[in-house]
C-alpha positions in Angstrom: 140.8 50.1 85.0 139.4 52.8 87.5 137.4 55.6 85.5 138.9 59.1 85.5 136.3 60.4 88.1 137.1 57.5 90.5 141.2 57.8 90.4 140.8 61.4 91.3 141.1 62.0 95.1 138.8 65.3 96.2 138.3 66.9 99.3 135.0 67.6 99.1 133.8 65.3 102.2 136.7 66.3 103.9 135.9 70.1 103.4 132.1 69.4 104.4 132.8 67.8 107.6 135.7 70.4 108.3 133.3 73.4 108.0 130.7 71.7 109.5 132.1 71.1 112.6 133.4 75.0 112.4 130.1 75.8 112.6 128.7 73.6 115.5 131.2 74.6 117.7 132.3 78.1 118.3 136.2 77.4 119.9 136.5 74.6 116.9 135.5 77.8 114.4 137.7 80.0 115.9 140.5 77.8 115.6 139.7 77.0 112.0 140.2 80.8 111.3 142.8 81.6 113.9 145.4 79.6 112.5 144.8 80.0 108.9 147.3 82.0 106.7 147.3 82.7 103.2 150.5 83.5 101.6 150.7 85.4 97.6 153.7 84.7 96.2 154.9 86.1 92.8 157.5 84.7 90.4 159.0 86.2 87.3 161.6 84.1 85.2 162.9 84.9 82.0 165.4 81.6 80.0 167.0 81.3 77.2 168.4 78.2 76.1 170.5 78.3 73.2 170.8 74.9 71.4 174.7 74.9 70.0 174.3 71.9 67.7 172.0 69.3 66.0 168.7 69.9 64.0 165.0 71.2 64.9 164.6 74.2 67.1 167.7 76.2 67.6 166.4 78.5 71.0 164.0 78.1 73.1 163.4 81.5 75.1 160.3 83.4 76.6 159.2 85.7 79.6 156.6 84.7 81.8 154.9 86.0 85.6 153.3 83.5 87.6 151.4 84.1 90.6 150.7 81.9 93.7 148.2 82.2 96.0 148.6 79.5 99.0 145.7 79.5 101.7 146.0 77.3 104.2 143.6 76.7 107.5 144.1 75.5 111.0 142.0 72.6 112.0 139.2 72.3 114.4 139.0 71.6 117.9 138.6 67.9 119.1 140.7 64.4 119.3 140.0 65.0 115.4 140.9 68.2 113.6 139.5 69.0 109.9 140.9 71.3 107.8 140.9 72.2 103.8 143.3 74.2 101.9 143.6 75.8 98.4 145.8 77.0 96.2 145.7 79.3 93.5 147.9 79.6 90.2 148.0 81.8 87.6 151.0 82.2 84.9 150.8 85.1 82.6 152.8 85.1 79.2 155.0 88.1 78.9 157.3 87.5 76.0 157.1 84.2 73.2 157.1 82.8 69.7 156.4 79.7 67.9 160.2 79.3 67.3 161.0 80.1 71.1 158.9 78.2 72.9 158.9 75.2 74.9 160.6 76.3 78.1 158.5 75.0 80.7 157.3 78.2 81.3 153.7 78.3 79.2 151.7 75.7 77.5 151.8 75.4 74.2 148.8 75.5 71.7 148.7 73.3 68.8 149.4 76.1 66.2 152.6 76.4 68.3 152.1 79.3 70.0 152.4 80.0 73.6 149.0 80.4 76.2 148.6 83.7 76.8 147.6 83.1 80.3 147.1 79.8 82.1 145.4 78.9 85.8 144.1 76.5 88.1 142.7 75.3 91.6 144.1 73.0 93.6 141.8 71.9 97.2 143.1 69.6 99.7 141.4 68.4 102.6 143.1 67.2 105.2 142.8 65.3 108.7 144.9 65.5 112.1 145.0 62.8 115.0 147.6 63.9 117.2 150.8 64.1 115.2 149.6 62.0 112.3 148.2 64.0 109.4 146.3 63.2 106.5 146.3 65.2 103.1 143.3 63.9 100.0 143.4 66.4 96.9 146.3 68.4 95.5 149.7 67.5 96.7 153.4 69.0 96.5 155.5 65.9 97.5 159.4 66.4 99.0 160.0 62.6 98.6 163.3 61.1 97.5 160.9 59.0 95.3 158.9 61.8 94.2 159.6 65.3 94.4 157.8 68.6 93.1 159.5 70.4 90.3 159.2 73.9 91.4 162.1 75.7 89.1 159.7 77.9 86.4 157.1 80.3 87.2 154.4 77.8 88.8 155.0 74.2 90.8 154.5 70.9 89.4 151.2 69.1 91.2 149.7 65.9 91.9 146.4 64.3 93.2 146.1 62.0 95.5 146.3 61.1 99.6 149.2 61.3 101.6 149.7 60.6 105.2 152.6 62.2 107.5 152.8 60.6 110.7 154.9 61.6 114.0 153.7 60.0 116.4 157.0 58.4 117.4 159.5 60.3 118.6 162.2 60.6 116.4 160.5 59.0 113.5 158.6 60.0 110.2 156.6 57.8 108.5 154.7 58.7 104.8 152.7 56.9 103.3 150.3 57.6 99.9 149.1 57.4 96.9 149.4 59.1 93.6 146.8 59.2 90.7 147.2 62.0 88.5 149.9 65.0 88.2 149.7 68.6 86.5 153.1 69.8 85.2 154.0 72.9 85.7 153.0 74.7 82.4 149.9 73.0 82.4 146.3 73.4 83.6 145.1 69.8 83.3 145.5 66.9 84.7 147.4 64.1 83.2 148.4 60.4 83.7 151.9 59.3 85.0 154.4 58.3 83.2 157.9 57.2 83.2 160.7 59.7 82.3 162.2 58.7 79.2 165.4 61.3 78.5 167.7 59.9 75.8 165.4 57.3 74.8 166.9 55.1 78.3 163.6 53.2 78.2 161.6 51.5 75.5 158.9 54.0 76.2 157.5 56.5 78.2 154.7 54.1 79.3 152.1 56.0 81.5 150.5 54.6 84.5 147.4 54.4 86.4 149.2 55.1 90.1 151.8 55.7 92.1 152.1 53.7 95.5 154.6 54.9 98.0 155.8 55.1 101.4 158.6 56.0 103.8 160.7 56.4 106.7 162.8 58.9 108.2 164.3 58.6 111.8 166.6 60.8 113.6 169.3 59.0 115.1 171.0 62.0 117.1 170.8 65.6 116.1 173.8 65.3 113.3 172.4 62.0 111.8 169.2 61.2 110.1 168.6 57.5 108.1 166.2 57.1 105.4 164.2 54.2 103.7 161.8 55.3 101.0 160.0 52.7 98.9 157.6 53.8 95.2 155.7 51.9 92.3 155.0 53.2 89.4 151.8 50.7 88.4 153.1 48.3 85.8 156.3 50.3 85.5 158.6 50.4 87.8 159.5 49.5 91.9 162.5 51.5 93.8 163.7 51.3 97.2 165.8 54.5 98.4 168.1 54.2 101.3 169.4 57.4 102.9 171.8 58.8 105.3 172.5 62.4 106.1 175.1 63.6 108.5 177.1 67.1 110.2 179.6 67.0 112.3 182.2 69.9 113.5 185.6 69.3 112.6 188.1 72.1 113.4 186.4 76.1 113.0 184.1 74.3 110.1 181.5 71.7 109.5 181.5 68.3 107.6 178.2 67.3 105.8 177.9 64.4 104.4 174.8 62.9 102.0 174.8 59.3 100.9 171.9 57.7 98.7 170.9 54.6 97.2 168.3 53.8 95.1 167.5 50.2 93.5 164.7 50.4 90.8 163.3 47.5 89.1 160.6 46.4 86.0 157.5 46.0 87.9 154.1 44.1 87.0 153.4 44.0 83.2 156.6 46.5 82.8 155.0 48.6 80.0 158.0 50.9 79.9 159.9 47.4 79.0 163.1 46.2 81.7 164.2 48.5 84.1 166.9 47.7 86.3 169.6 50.3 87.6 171.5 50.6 91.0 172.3 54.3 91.7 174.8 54.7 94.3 175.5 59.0 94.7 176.5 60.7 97.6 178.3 64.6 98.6 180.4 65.5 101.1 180.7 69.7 101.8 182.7 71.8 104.5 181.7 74.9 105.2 184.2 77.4 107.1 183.4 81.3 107.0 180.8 81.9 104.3 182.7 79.4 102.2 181.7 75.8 101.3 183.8 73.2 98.8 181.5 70.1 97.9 182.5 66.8 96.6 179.9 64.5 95.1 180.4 61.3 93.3 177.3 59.2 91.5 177.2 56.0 89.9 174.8 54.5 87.9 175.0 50.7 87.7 172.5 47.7 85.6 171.2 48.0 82.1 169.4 51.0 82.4 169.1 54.3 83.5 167.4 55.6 86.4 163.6 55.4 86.7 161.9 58.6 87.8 158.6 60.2 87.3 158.3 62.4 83.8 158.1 66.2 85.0 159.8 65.7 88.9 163.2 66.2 90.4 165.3 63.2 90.5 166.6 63.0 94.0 169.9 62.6 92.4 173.3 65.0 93.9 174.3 65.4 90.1 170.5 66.5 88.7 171.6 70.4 88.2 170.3 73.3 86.3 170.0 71.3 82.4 171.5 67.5 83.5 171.0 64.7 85.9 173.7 62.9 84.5 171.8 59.4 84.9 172.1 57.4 82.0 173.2 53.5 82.4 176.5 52.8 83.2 177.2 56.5 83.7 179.5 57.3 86.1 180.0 61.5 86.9 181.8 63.5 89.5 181.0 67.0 91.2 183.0 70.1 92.1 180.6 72.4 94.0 182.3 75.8 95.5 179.5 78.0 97.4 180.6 81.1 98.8 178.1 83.6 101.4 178.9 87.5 101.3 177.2 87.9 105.3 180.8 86.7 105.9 182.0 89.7 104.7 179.3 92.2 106.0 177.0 91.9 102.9 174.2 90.0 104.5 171.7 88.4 101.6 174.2 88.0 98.7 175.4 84.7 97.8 177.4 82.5 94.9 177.8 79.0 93.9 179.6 77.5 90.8 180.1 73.9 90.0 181.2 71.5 87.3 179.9 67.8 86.6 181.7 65.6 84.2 180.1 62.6 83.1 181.9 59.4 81.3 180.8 55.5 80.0 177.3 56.8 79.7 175.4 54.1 77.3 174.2 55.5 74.0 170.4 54.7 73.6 170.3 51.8 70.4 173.9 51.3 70.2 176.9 49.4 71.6 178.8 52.8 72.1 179.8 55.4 75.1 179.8 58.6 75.6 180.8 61.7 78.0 179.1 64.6 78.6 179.8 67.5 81.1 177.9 70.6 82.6 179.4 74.2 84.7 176.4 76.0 86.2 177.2 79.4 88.2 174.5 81.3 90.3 174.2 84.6 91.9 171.5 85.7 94.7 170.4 88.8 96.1 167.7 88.4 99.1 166.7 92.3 100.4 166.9 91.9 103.7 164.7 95.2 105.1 162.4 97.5 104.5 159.2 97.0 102.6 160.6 94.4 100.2 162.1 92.5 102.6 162.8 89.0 101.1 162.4 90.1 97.4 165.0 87.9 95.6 166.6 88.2 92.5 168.5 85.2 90.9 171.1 84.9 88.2 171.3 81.4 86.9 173.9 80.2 83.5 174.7 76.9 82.8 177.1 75.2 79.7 176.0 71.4 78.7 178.3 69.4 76.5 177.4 66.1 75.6 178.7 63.1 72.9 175.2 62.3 72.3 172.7 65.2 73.9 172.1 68.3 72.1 174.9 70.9 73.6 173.1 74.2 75.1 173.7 77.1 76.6 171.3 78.9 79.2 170.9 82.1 80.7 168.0 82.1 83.5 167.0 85.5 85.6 164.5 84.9 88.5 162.8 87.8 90.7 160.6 86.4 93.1 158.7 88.0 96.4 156.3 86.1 99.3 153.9 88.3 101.2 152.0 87.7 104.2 148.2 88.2 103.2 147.4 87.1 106.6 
């Protein structure tokens, strides 16, 4: 087993060599500088959820600011470029208790009280040969095998290398690895491990990596194809085929997003057997403003589907409390979305769906059970004047389940980006 200091991936060579060669040649300088930026970006989110059944906490609800300071640089002149960028987070507690807490928002002490204040560094360094990019430190992935949570104050990070290549036109290719991840109301870095919701798995096993690698290739301008591939070390394998599609049909457009993953026990299979076939897909049309959405997702084998504790499933029916992936579940979508610039008030939009589960299969027993959700949002983006792009977000959702606690949640966002530079 690798030590802690040799799993880590830093950028310190990287950011030695970048600099370096910033400072031995004048153009390569000035293009390390001249296309830099550094963005600050502020969120505020205040939830509630309000637990409507069961035993143990009844509410977990607290107030929080984050604070996001993202500095990226150019690279330097030459057949090889070197650059470095950092990120800063900060999340300030605004309102808690030790009966409200737990909402992703702040860290929790041991006496079970909230962190006043938490904060951390993130450096990457990075590497560019023509279109082929490498990344070594802290990484956001947007993989349909492994994909940020971003939804409270601060993002979700990991450590590790990744490499983006388009070299060939049309194509995409990523490839990586993933050694440690700090959840997004945390400041330390943790292990990996296997998300185990609804006890689907004998155990949230961690592990020492996360191997992965992908492909994306654009097959005309409407239709893209997708193969990812990810193992979990002594976990888990999946393979994740993709295709995405638009088309006009009459005065509106058809989308159309189809996925299948296929995950696997892998190695010694500390999380014990894993072996589920999700099949989901959505189909929209969007006509003036409006947009009606259809999704469907199946989850097939004798267990539910394997993801990384903390991420996004990419998943059509993971929504505001649910992803609606336990084995044998199979759950539908009704998704109506609805843009006010249609109607001459530019920035305002609404969405509202509902997602009804059935045959899900009840962790240690031989019985099934349903379980629905309705979610509605509203969004206001300022669209001039010296706010310009401040957003403010209304989020509720209802969850019903046979054999999840019930819960209902009232989320408001306000979140603003400004240019530093």
């Amino acid at each position: 087993m690798p030590s802690a200091s040799s799993k880590t991936f830093t950028p310190v060579n990287l950011l030695s060599v970048a600099v370096s060669s910033a400072l031995l040649a004048p153009t390569a300088h000035a293009e390390f500088f001249k296309d830099s930026s550094g963005t600050l970006t502020a969120n505020n989110i205040y939830l509630n959820r309000d637990f409507r059944e069961g035993t143990g906490q009844n509410k977990r609800e607290e107030w929080a600011q984050g604070f996001i300071f993202d500095i990226q640089s150019g690279y330097t002149e030459g057949t090889v470029g070197f650059g470095v960028d950092a990120l800063g987070l900060l999340g300030l507690k605004l309102d808690s208790s030790p009966d409200r807490t737990g909402t992703g928002l702040l860290p929790t002490h041991d006496d079970g009280r909230a962190a006043d204040d938490y904060s951390h560094l993130g450096l990457t360094g990075k590497v560019k040969i023509s279109a082929t990019e490498l990344k070594i430190g802290t990484l956001m992935p947007e993989l349909p095998t492994l994909k940020t949570n971003d939804s409270r104050i601060l993002p979700q990070t990991f450590e590790g290398g990744l490499v983006t290549s388009k070299d060939i036109s049309n194509l995409t290719f990523t490839g990586g690895r993933i050694d440690e991840v700090k959840d997004r109301d945390s400041s330390n870095n943790q292990d990996l491990a296997l998300n185990n919701k609804n006890r689907r798995f004998a155990s949230s096993a961690k592990a020492d990596h996360l191997t992965l690698a992908g492909a994306d290739y654009q097959f005309t301008d409407r239709i893209t194809g997708r193969y990812h591939f990810a193992e979990l070390d002594d976990i888990y394998r999946q393979h994740f085929f993709g295709l995405k599609a638009s088309q006009p049909i009459g005065p509106g457009t058809f989308t159309a997003d189809l996925r299948l993953s296929l995950s696997d026990d892998h190695g010694a299979a500390n999380a014990g057997k894993v072996d589920n076939r999700a099949l989901n897909g959505m189909v929209s049309y969007g006509l003036s403003g409006h947009k009606l959405s259809l999704a469907y997702q199946d989850m097939s084998g004798d267990t539910g589907f394997a993801y990384v504790d903390g991420t996004d499933p990419f998943l059509v029916n993971f929504v505001q409390i649910n992803d609606f992936a336990n084995a044998d579940e199979r759950s539908w979508q009704a998704r109506y979305d609805y843009d006010f610039g249609a109607i001459g008030v530019p920035g305002l939009s609404f969405l509202t769906r509902y997602i009804s589960g059935s045959d899900a299969q009840i962790a240690g027993s031989n019985e099934t059970g349903d379980e629905w959700e309705r979610d509605i949002e509203l969004k206001y983006v300022v669209q001039s004047g010296p706010m310009k792009d401040l957003y403010v977000r209304l989020r509720n959702a209802s969850f019903r389940s046979d054999f999840a606690r019930n819960a209902d949640e009232n989320r408001i966002v306000i979140g603003y980006s400004l240019a530093v530079w």
